[in-house]
C-alpha positions as CSV (number, residue, x, y, z in Angstrom):
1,X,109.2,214.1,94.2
2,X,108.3,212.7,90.9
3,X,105.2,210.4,91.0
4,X,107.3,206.8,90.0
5,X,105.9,204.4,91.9
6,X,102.5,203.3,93.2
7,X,101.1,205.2,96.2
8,X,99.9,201.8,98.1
9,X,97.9,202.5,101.0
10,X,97.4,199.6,102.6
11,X,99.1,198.5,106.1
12,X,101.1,195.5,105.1
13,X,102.6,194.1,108.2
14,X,104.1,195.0,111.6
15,X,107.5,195.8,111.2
16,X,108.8,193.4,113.4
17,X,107.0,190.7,111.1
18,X,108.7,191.9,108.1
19,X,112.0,191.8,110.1
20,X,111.6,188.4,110.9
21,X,110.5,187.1,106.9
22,X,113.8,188.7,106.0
23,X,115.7,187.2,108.4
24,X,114.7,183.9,106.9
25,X,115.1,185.0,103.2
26,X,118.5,186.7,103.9
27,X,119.6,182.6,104.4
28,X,119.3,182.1,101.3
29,X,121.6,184.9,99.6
30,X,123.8,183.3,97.2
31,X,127.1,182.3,98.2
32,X,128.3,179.9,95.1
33,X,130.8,182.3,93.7
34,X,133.3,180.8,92.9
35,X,131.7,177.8,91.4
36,X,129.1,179.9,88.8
37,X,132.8,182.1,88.2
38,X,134.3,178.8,86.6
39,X,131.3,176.9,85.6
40,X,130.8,176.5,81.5
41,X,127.6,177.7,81.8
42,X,126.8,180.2,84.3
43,X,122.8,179.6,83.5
44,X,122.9,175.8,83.7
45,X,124.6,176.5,87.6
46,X,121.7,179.2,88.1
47,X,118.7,176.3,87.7
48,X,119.8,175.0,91.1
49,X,120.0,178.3,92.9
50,X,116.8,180.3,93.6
51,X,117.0,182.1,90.4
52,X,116.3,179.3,88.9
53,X,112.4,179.8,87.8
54,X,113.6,183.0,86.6
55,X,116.4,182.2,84.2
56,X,114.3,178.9,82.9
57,X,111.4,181.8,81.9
58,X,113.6,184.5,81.0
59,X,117.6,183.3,80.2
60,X,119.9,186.1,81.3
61,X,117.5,188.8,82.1
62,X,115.7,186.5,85.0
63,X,118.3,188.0,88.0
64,X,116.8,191.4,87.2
65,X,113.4,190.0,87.2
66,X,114.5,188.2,90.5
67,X,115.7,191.6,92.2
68,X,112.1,193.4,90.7
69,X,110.0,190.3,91.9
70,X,111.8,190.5,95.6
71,X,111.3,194.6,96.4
72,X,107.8,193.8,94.8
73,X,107.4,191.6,97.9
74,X,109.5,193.8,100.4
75,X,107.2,196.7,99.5
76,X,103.5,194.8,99.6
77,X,104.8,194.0,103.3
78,X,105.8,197.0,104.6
79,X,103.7,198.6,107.2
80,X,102.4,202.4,105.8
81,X,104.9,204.1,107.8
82,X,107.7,202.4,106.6
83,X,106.1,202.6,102.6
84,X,106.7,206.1,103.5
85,X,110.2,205.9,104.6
86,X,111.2,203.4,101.6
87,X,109.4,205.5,99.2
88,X,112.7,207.0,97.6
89,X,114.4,204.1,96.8
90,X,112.0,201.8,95.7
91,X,111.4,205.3,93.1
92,X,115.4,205.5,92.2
93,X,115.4,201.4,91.7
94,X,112.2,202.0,89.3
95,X,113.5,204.8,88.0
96,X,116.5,202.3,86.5
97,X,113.0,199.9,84.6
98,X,111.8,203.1,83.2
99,X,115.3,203.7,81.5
100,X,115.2,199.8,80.5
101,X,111.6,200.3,78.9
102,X,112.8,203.5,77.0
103,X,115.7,201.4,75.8
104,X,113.5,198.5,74.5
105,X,110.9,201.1,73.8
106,X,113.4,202.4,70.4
107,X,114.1,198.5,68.9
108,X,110.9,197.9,67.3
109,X,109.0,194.9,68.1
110,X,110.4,194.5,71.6
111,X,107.0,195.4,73.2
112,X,107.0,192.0,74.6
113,X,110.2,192.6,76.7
114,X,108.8,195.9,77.9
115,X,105.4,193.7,79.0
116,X,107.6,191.0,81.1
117,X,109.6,193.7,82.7
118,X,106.8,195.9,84.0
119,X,105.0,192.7,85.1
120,X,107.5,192.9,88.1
121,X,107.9,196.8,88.4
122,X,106.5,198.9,90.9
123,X,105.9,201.9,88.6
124,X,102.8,203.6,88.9
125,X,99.7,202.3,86.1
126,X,100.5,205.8,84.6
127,X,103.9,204.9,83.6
128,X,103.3,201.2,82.9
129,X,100.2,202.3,79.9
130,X,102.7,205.1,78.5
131,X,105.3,202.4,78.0
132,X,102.5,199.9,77.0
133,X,100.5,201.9,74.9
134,X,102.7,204.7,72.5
135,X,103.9,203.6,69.6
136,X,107.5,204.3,70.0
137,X,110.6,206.1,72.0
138,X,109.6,209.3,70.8
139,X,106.0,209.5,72.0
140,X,106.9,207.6,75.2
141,X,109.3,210.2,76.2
142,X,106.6,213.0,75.5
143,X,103.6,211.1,77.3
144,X,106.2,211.0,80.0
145,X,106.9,214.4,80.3
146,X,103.4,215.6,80.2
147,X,101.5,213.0,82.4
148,X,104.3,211.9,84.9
149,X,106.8,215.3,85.7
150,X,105.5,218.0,87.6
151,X,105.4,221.6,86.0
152,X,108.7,222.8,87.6
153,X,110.3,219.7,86.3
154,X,109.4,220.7,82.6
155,X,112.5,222.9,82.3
156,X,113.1,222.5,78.6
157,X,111.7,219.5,76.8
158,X,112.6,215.9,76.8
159,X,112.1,215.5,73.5
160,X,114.4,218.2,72.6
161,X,117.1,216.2,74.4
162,X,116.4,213.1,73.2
163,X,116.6,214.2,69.6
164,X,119.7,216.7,70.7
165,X,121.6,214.0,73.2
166,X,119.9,210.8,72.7
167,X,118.0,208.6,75.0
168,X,121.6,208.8,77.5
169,X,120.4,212.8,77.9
170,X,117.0,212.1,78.3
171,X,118.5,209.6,81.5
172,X,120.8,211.9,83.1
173,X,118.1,215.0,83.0
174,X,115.8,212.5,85.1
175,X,118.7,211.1,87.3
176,X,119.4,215.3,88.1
177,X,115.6,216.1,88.3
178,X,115.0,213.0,90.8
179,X,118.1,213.6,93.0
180,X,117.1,218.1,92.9
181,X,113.2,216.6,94.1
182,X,115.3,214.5,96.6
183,X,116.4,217.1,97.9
184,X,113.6,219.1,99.1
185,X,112.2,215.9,100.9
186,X,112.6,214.9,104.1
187,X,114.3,211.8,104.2
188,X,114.7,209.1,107.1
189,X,118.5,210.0,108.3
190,X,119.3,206.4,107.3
191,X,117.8,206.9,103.5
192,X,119.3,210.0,103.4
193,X,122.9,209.1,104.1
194,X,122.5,206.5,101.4
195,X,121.4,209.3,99.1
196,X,124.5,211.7,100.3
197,X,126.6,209.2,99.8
198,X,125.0,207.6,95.9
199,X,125.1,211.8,95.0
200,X,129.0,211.5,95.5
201,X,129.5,208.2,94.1
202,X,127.7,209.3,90.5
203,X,129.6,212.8,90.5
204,X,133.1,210.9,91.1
205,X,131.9,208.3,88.1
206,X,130.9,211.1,85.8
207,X,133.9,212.9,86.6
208,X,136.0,209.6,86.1
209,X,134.3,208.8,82.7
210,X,135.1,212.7,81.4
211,X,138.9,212.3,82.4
212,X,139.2,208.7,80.9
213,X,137.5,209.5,77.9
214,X,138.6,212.7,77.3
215,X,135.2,214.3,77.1
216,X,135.6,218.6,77.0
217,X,132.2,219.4,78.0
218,X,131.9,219.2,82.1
219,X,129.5,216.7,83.3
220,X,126.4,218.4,84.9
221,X,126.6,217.4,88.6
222,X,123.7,216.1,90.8
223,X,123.2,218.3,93.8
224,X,123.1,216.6,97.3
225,X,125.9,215.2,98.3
226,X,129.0,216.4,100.0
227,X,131.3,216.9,97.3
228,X,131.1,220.9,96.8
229,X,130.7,222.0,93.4
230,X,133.7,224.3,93.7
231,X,135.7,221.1,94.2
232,X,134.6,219.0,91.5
233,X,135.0,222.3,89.2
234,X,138.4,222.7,90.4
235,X,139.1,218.6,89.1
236,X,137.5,219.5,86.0
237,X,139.2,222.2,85.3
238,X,142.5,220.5,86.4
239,X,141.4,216.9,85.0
240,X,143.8,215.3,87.9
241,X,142.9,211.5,87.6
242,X,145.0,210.9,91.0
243,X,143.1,213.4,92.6
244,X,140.0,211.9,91.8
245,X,141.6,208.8,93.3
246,X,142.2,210.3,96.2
247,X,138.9,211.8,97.0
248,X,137.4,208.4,96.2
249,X,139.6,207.1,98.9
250,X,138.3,209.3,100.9
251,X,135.1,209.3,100.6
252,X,134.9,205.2,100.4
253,X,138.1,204.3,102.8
254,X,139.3,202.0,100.2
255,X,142.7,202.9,98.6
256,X,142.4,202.9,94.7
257,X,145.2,200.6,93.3
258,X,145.2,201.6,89.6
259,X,142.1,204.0,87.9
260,X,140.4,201.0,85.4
261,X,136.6,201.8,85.5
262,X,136.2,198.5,87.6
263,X,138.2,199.4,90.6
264,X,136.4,203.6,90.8
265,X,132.9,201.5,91.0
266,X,133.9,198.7,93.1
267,X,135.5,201.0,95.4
268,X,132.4,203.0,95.3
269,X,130.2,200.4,95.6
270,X,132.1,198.8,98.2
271,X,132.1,202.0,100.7
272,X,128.5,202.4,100.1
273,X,127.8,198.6,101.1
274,X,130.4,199.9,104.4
275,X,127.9,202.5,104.9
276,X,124.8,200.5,105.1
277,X,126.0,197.9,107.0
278,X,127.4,200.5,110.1
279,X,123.8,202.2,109.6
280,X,122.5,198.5,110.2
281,X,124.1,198.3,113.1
282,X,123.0,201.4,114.3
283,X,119.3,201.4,113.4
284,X,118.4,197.7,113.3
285,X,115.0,198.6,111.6
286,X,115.3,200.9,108.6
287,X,119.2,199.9,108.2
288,X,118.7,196.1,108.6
289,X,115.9,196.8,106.4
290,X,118.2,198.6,103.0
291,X,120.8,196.5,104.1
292,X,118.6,193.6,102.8
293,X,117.5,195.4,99.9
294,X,121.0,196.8,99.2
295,X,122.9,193.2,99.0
296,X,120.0,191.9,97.1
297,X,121.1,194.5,94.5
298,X,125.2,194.0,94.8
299,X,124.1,190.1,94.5
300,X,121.8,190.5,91.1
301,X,124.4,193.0,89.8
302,X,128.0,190.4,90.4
303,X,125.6,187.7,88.9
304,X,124.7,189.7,85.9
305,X,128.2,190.4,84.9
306,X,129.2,186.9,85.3
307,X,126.2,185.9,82.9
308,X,127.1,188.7,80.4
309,X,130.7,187.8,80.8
310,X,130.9,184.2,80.1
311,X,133.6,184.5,77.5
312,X,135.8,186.7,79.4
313,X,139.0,185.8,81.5
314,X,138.3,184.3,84.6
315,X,141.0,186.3,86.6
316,X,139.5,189.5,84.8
317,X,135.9,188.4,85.6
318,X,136.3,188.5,88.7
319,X,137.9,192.2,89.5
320,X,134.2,193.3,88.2
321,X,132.9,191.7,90.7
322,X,131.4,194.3,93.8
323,X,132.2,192.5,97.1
324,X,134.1,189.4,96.6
């Protein structure tokens, strides 16, 4: 697997400890929907919450910093072992800063976002001087490729995509690379139904965004999940929106009431929160464990469009919203 994040050695804590510290920071998940939805401003409500040191330092961005400062902690207290077995997604949620960092790495002058993000990131000191230290996109994405991805990962350059495709190339070729390194791991059967089932969900959502937006080219799909290829060639080829529908009712057990953007990803979303939970149940470590980590996510993410949305309808709001 690509080298993401740092490779922390130390023990952390018992398990059961850990289990016990999230039990008592699980009680304060937010629950004030309804009153941030319809409050004037959604930042003012946020002070009083326990985002609030966040959004006083950094406005709209300080959920995200929230949701990097809280698997900061969740990882420094993990026992070895379970490092190990978290590993992977702590690397695919970092992943997601490195593609923030590229994107403030092309404004000029926005080095100092760059330096508050990675101040909470997990990446590796590698990663964190490249982003710190070259002088723009360009070089980043080189440094990148030479220092960070291993030789079989160098298939083609990334700076030939990102001058061919733009910085959106340059993120789905290390989405597919990271999911085809996933692959040849061996994953805890917990982390790697989460993976199977986040493989489907971003081949149904490429395939989605190609019908809606009429796109000819065929998205490249990420290998690992269940979907075969021969089937999503077949909806390519076929570009059958209500088949697509269907299939994401069947994958996600939620039945798809119209095909808006909103409703493929909450759906999505939704079934891979259903997924979680029932591996919660069934392994009360490692699944209580991503189930924490998970919701933390859906939480930052609901809050983040309501921030971003402010303007927007109400009633419309609230059908972006994952969960509610």
């Amino acid at each position: 697997m690509m080298t993401l994040i740092q490779q922390r050695e130390d023990s952390g804590y018992p398990t059961e400890y850990l289990l016990a510290r999230i039990r008592g920071r699980r009680a304060v998940f937010f629950s004030g929907w309804e009153e941030i939805l319809f409050h004037a401003d959604p930042s003012e409500y946020l002070l009083k919450t326990q985002y609030g040191e966040f959004i006083e330092k950094y406005a709209v961005h300080g959920v995200w910093m929230k949701l990097l400062n809280e698997f900061q902690w969740a990882y420094s207290q993990m026992s070895k072992d379970m490092k190990h077995v978290f590993y992977p997604f702590f690397s695919l949620s970092e992943l997601q800063t490195l593609f923030a960092c590229f994107r403030f790495k092309s404004v000029r002058g926005a080095g100092t976002e760059i330096e508050k993000l990675l101040s909470f990131s997990l990446l590796s000191d590698t990663i964190k001087n490249i982003l710190m230290l070259t002088p723009d996109l360009s070089a980043a994405v080189e440094s990148f490729e030479k220092k960070v991805l291993p030789p079989r990962g160098r298939t083609g350059s990334l700076s030939d995509t990102l001058s061919k495709e733009g910085l959106a190339g340059v993120e789905q070729r290390l989405t597919a690379l990271f999911f085809e390194h996933l692959n040849n791991e061996k994953l805890h059967p917990v982390l790697k139904c989460f993976f199977t089932f986040l493989t489907d969900a971003i081949n149904i959502m490429s395939l989605y965004k190609c019908f809606r937006w009429n796109i000819e080219t065929a998205p490249p799909m990420i290998s690992g999940g269940d979907i075969r290829r021969t089937a999503a060639r077949k909806l390519m080829q076929d570009r059958d929106m209500t088949a697509l529908s269907r299939l994401t009712e069947k994958l996600t057990g939620i039945r798809i009431e119209d095909d808006r953007t909103s409703q493929i990803e909450n759906a999505l979303l939704s079934g891979l929160t259903k997924r979680i939970r029932a591996a919660s149940r069934d392994n009360t470590d490692v699944g209580f464990i991503l189930e924490y980590l998970w919701e933390i996510y859906v939480e930052v993410q609901n809050l983040s469009i309501i921030l971003r949305g402010r303007d927007i309808e109400k009633d419309i709001l609230r059908e972006e919203l994952t969960g509610l």
